[in-house]
MIBAPA-676343 format. One line per 8 residues: their letters; for each residue x, y, z of C-alpha. Coordinates in nm, 4 decimals. Example, Ala and Ser with C-alpha at 12.3 -4.5 7.8 and 13.67 -1.06 7.14 Angstrom:
REM MIBAPA-676343
as	1.2300/-0.4500/0.7800 | 1.3670/-0.1060/0.7140
END
This chain:
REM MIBAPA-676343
xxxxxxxx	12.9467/11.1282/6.5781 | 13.0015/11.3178/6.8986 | 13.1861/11.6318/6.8260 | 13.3154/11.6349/7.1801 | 13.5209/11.3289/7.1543 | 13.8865/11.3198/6.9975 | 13.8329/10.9591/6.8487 | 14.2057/11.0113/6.6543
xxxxxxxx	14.3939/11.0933/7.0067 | 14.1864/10.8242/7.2045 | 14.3034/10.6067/6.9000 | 14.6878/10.7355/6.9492 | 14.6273/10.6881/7.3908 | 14.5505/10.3121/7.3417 | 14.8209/10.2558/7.0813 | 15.0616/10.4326/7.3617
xxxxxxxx	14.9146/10.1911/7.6590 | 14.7416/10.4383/7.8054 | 14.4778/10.2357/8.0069 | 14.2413/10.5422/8.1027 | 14.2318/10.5544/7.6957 | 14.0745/10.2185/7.6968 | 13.8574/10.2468/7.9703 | 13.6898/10.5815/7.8153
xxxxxxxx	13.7098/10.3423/7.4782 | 13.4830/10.0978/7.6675 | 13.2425/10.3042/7.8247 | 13.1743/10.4861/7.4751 | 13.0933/10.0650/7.3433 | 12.8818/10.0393/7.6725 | 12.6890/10.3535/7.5855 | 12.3382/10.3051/7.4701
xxxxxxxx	12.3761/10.6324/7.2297 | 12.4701/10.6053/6.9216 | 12.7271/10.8749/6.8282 | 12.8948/10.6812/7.1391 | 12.8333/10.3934/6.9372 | 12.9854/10.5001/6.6601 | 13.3097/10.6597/6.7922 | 13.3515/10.3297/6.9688
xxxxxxxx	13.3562/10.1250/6.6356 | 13.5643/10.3374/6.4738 | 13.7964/10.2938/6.7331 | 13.8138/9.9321/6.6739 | 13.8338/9.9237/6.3161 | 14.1594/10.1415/6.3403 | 14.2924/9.8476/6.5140 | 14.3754/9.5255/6.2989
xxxxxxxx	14.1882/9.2206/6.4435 | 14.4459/8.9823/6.6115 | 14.4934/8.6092/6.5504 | 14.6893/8.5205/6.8200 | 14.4631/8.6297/7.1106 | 14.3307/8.4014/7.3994 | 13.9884/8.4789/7.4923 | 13.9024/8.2288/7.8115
xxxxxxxx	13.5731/8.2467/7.9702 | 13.5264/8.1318/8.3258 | 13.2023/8.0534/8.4516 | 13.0730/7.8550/8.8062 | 12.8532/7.7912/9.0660 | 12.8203/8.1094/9.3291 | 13.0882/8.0386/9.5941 | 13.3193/7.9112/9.3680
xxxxxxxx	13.5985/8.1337/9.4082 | 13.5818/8.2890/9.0610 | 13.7634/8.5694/9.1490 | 14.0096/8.4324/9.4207 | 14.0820/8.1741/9.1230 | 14.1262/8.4567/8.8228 | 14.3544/8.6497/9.0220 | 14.5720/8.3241/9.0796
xxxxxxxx	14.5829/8.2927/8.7036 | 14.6366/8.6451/8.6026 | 14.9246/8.6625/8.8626 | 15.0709/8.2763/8.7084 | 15.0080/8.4592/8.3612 | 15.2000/8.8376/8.4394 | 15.4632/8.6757/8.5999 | 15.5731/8.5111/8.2633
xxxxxxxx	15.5307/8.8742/8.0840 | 15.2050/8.8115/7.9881 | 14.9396/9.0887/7.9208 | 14.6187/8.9841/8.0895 | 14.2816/9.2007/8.0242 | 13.9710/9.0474/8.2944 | 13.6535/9.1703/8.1887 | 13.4416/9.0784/8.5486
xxxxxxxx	13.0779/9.0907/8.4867 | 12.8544/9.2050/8.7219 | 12.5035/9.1252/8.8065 | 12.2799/9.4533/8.7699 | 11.9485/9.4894/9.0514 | 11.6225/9.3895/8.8750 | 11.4987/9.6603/9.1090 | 11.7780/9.9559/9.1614
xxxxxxxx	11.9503/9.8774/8.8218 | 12.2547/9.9175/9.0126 | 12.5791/9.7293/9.0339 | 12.8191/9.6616/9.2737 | 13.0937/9.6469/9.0501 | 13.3205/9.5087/9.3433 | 13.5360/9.2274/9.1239 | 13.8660/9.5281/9.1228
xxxxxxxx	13.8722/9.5004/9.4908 | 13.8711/9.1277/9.5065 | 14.2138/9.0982/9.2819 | 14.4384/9.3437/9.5033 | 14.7352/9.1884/9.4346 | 14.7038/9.1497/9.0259 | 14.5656/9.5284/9.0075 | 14.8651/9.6342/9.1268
xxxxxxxx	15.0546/9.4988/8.7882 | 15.1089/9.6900/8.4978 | 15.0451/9.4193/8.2517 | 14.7311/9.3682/8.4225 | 14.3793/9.5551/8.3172 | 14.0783/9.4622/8.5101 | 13.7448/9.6017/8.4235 | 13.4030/9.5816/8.5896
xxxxxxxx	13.1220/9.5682/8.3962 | 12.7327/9.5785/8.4835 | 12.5051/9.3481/8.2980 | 12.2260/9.5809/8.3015 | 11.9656/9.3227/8.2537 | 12.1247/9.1378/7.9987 | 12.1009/8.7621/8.0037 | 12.3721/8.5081/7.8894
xxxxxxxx	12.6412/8.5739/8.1744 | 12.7607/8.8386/7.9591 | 12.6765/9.2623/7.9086 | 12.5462/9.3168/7.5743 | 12.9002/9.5145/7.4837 | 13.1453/9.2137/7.6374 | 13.2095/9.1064/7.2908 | 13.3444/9.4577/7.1618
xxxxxxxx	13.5308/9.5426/7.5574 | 13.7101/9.2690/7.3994 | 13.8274/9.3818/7.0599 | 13.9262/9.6848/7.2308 | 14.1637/9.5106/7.4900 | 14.3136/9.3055/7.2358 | 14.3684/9.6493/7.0487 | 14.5354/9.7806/7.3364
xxxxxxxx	14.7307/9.4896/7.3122 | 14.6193/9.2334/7.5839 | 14.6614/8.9031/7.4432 | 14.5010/8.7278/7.7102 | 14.1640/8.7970/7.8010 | 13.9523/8.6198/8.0771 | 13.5844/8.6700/8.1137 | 13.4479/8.6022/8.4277
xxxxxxxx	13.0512/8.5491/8.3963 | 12.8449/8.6203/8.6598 | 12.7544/8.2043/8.7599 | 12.6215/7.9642/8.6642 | 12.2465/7.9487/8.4718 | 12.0484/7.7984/8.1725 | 12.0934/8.1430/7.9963 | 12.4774/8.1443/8.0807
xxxxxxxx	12.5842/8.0262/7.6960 | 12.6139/8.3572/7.4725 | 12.9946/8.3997/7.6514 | 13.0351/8.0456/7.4857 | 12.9879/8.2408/7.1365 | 13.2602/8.4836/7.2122 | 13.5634/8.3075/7.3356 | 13.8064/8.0438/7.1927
xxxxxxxx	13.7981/7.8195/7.5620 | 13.4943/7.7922/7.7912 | 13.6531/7.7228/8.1769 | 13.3981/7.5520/8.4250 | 13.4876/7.5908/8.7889 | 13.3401/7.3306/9.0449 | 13.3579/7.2541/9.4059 | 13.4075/6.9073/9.5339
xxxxxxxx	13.0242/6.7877/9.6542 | 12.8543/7.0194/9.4611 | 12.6870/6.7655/9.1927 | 12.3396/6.6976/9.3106 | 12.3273/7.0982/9.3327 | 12.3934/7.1101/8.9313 | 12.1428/6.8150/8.8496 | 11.9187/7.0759/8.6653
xxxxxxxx	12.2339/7.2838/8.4924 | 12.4841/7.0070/8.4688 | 12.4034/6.8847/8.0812 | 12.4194/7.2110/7.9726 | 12.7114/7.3458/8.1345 | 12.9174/6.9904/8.0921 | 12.8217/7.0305/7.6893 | 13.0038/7.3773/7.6725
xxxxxxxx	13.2956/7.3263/7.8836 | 13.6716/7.2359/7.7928 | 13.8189/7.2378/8.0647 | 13.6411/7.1955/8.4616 | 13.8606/7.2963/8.7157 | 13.7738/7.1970/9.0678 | 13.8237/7.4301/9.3111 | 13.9297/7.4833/9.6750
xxxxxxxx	14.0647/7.1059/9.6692 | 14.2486/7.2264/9.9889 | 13.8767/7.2788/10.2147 | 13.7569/6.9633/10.1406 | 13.7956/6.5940/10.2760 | 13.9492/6.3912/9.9751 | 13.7032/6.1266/9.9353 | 13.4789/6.4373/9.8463
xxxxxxxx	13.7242/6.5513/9.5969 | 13.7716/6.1505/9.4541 | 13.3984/6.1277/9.4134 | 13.4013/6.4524/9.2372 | 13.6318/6.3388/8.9460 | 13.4607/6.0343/8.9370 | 13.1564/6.1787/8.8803 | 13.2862/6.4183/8.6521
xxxxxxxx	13.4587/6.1157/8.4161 | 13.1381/5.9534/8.4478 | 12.9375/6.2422/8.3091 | 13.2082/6.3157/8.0745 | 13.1981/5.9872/7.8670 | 12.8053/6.0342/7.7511 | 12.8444/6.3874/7.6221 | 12.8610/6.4560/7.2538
xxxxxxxx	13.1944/6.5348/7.1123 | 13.3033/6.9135/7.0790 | 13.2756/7.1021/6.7459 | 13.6615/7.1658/6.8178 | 13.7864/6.7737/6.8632 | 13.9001/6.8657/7.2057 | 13.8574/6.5633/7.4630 | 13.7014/6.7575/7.7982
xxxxxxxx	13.9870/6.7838/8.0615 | 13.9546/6.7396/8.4472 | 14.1889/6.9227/8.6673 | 14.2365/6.9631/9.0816 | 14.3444/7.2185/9.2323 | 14.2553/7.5975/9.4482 | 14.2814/7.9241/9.4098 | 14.3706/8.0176/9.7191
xxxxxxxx	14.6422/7.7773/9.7630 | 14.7619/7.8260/9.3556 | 14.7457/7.5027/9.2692 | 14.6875/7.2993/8.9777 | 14.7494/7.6716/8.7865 | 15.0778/7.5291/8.5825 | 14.8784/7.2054/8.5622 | 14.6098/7.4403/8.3531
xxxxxxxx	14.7646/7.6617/8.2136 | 15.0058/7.3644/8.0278 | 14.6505/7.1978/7.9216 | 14.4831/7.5545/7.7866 | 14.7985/7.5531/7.6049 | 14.7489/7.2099/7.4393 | 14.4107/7.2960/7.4185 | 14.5082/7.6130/7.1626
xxxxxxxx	14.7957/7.3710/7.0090 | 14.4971/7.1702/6.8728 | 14.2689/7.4078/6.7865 | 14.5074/7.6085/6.5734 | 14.6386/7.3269/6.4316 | 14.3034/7.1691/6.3383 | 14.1477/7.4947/6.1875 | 13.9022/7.5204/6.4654
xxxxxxxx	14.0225/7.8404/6.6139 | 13.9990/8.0990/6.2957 | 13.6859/7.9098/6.2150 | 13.4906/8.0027/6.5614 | 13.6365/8.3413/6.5288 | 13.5235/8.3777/6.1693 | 13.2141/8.3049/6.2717 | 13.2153/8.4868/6.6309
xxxxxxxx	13.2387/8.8048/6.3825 | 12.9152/8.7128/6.1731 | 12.6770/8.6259/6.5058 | 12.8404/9.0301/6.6160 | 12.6726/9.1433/6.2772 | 12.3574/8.9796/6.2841 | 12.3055/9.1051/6.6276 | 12.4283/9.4184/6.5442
xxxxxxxx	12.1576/9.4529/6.2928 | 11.8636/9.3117/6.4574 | 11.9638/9.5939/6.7504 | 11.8865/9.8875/6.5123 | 11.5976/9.7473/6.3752 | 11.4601/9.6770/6.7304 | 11.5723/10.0170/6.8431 | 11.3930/10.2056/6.5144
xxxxxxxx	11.0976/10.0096/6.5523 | 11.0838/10.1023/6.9089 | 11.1068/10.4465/6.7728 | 10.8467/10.4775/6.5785 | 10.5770/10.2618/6.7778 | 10.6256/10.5851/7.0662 | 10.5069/10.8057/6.8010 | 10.2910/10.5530/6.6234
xxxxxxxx	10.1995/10.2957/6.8844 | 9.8457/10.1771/6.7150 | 10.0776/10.1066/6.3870 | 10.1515/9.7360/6.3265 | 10.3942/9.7921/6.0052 | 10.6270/9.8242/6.1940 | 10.5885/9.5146/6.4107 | 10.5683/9.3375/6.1492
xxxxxxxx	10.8447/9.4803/5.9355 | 11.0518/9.3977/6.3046 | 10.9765/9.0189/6.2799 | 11.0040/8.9460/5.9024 | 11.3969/9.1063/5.9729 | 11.4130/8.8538/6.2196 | 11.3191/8.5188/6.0417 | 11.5217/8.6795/5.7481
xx	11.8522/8.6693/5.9470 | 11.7905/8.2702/6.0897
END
């Protein structure tokens, strides 16, 4: 553990609501060292894990209006006294290894809040929609006592599923006219979704939008039925314009009235916690391996020793 780093006070700051106290929490989690590492779990364990918590992830095609549509949620959500934590994901250059990090900007308004915490992240090369630390950015929010978290992925892909294993409601956003873009996506996407909102109803001619939730109902009926019992829900509406945001926000609701009620909810979280540790540990073997192959690269041991850890943990 970093001797430099007052884990108790930064421990105290976020039980205060002391936002720069989470923010330094979440960097340490995002940190590829491991006294970082450490300081960062510690903070979390000091915390107890909540049951009440609403982690939403919101994915879509680019164009969308992800983050014109978050900020009309957050703002629907803080004005009934809600605490609302986005976690915006951004896409890191395969080239630069830079981010933009830009999301802040686009949700003026909802920055301005005090019950609102927005965060950019950088995926740094890490597939799934997700960073490789989205999962724990989360605990920590939730520590700091953010009940309501919404991750915004960065779009739509055949890799864009592990932010399915970390939330409790998986949000599709989709523009009228878009399907014959989503042919190749669409199965996978549909299969993962609760809820599909489509978007920016207001810039489009309504037999486009008519077609769209036809086609939606149509591709609705011949998917297999959720793990959670939850019937897939259409809405209309923009993000713009906030509407259809009451109209959602009373069906997320439902959608959390069933899920506790059926035993789904503490059942994905139960097992949200043992995917954490199994990744968890395949990271510090793959780390120590790559270790010792610098110093030893003509040594196969330790390949080996990598990949029977691997088929042990399936």
């Amino acid at each position: 553990m970093s001797k430099t780093i007052n884990t108790q006070q930064l421990i105290n700051d976020i039980k205060d609501g002391k936002t720069f106290a989470l923010s330094r929490a979440i960097t340490l989690a995002e940190s590829t060292r491991i006294d970082h590492l450490e300081v960062a779990q510690e903070i979390i364990q000091a915390f107890p894990l909540t049951k009440s918590s609403k982690r939403i992830a919101i994915t879509g095609i680019p164009g969308v209006g992800k983050s014109t549509f978050i900020e009309a949620l957050g703002q629907f959500l803080v004005s009934r006294g809600k605490k609302v934590a986005i976690l915006a994901i951004d896409p890191s250059s395969s080239l630069s290894k830079g981010s933009i990090l830009g999301d802040k900007t686009r949700m003026e308004e909802l920055s301005k809040s005090d019950l609102a915490y927005i965060r950019p992240s950088a995926t740094n090369g890490n597939l799934g929609g997700i960073t490789s630390r989205t999962y724990e950015a989360m605990l920590l929010c939730e520590a700091a006592g953010y009940d309501h978290i919404l991750i915004e992925t960065v779009g739509v892909g055949q890799s864009e599923t592990l932010v399915n294993k970390i939330s409790d409601l998986f949000l599709f956003l989709q523009l009228p006219g878009s399907g014959d873009d989503l042919q190749g996506i669409k199965r996978g996407i549909m299969e993962m979704a609760d809820i599909i909102f489509i978007n920016k109803i207001d810039a489009f001619q309504e037999k486009l939008i008519k077609d769209a939730k036809v086609d939606l109902a149509r591709s609705l009926q011949f998917l297999p039925t959720k793990a959670s019992q939850w019937k897939r829900q259409t809405i209309l509406g923009s993000g713009l314009k906030e509407k259809g945001i009451n109209e959602l926000w009373e069906t997320i609701e439902k959608y959390f009235e069933v899920i506790n009620h059926n035993g789904f909810y503490e059942k994905n979280r139960r097992q949200q916690q043992f995917l954490q540790a199994e990744t968890y540990v395949l990271e510090i073997i793959e780390r120590q391996t790559k270790e010792k192959l610098k110093a030893k690269p003509f040594d196969e041991s330790f390949v080996n020793a990598y990949e029977m850890a691997k088929e042990w943990m399936k």
